[in-house]
N, C-alpha and C positions, 0 to 999 in steps of 0.2 A: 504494500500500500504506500510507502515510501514514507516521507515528512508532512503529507498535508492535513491540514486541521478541519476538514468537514466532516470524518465521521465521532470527534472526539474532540472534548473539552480539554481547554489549557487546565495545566495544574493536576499533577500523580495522585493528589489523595481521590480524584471524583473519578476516575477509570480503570478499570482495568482492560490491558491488553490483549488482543484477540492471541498475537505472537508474539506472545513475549521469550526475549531471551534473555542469559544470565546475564549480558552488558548490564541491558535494559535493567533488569531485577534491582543491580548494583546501584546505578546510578540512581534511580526512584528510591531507593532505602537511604541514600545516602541524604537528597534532595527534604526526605521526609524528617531524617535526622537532622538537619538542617532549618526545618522548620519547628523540632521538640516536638515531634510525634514521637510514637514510640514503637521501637521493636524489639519482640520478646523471644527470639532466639536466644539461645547461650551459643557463643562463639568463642572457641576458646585460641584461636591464633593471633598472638601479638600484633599483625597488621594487617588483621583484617578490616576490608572496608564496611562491614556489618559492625564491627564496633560502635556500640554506646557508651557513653554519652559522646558528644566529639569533644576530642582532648584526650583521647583513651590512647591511642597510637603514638603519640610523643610522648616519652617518661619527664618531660620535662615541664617543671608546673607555670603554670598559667597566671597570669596577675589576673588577665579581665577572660571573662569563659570562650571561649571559642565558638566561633561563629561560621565555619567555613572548613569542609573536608577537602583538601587540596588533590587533585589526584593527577594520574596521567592515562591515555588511551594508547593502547599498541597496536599498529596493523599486523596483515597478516604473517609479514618475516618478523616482527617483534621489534618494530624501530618504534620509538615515541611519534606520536603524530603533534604537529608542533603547527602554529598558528603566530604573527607577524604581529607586534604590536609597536605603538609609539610611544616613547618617555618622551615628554615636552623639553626635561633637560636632556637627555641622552645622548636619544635618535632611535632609531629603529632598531629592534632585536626579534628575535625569532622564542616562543616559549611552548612546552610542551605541559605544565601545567593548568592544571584547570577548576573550576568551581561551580554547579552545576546551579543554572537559577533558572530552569523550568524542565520539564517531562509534558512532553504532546506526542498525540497524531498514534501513529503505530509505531513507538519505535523512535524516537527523536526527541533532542532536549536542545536547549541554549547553555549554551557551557558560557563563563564568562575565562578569559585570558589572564593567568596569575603570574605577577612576573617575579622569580629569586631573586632577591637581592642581597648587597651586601651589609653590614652593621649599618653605613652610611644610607642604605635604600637607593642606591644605584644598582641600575641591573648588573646583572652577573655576565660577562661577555662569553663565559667559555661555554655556558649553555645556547649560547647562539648557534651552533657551528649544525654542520649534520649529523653529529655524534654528539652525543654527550661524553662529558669526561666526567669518569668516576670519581679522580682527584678533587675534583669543584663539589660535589654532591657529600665529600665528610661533612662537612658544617654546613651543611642548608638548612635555615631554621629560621628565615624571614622572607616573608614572602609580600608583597603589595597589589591588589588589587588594577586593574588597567581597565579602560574605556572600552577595551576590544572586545567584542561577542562573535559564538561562529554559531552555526544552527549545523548539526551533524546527524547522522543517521546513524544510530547506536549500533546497527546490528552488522554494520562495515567494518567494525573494529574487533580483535582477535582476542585481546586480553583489557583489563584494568589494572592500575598499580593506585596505591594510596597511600600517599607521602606523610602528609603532616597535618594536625588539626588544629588550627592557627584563628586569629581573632584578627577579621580585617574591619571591624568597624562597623559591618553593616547594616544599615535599619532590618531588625525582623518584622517578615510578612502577619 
């Protein structure tokens, strides 16, 4: 059925999916976590994306609660799938993080673009490249928010990874 929004309302808690796949499943629990719904699995792997509350996946504690499951999409050879955004200071970098601010249609959400940064909030350049370097990704553990949106079809992508559960600020829905 692809991305389109006629046979299905914006927003994951009012639908359930005809085809839903595990992407799908992830991203919508996470979305919902993200809104302080609740889900009653017991999950017991350190970095799982099913983790509650968010804040669960960094050992590291929180001054203000966490607002935002950071995560990343993998295609089908396993490379991060990565989206162009602008720093006003910058300039332009490439980021394969992301924040998920809607679930629609069959199968599709608006992911928002999260950019690493460094102590200073300047983007991280070695994540720009078409690799990632490992060596960049020891200390990642700020991350900032971008203007950028992409609308994606969940069920193109091969895997989910999820980083960090981080406080960007955001008005909750």
């Amino acid at each position: 059925m692809g991305c389109g929004r006629n046979s299905f309302e914006s927003s994951s808690r009012h639908y359930r999916r005809r085809h839903e796949g595990c992407i799908c499943e992830v991203v919508e629990t996470i979305l919902e976590l993200q809104n302080h719904s609740s889900y009653d699995d017991d999950d017991t792997c350190g970095t799982s994306c099913f983790l509650e509350p968010l804040g669960g996946i960094n050992n590291k504690p929180h001054k203000n609660r966490a607002d935002t499951r950071v995560f990343m999409l993998l295609t089908e050879d396993g490379s991060p799938f990565k989206v162009m955004f602008c720093d006003k200071e910058y300039g332009w970098y490439k980021t394969p993080f992301f924040r998920v601010e809607d679930v629609f249609g069959d199968c599709c959400a608006t992911l928002r673009a999260i950019a690493p940064t460094s102590d200073a909030y300047e983007p991280i350049p070695a994540i720009d490249g078409e690799s990632l370097d490992p060596s960049s990704m020891i200390d990642l553990c700020h991350f900032k928010k971008t203007e950028t949106c992409v609308t994606v079809d969940l069920s193109r992508f091969a895997g989910i990874q999820c980083v960090a559960d981080v406080n960007l600020n955001l008005k909750k829905k």
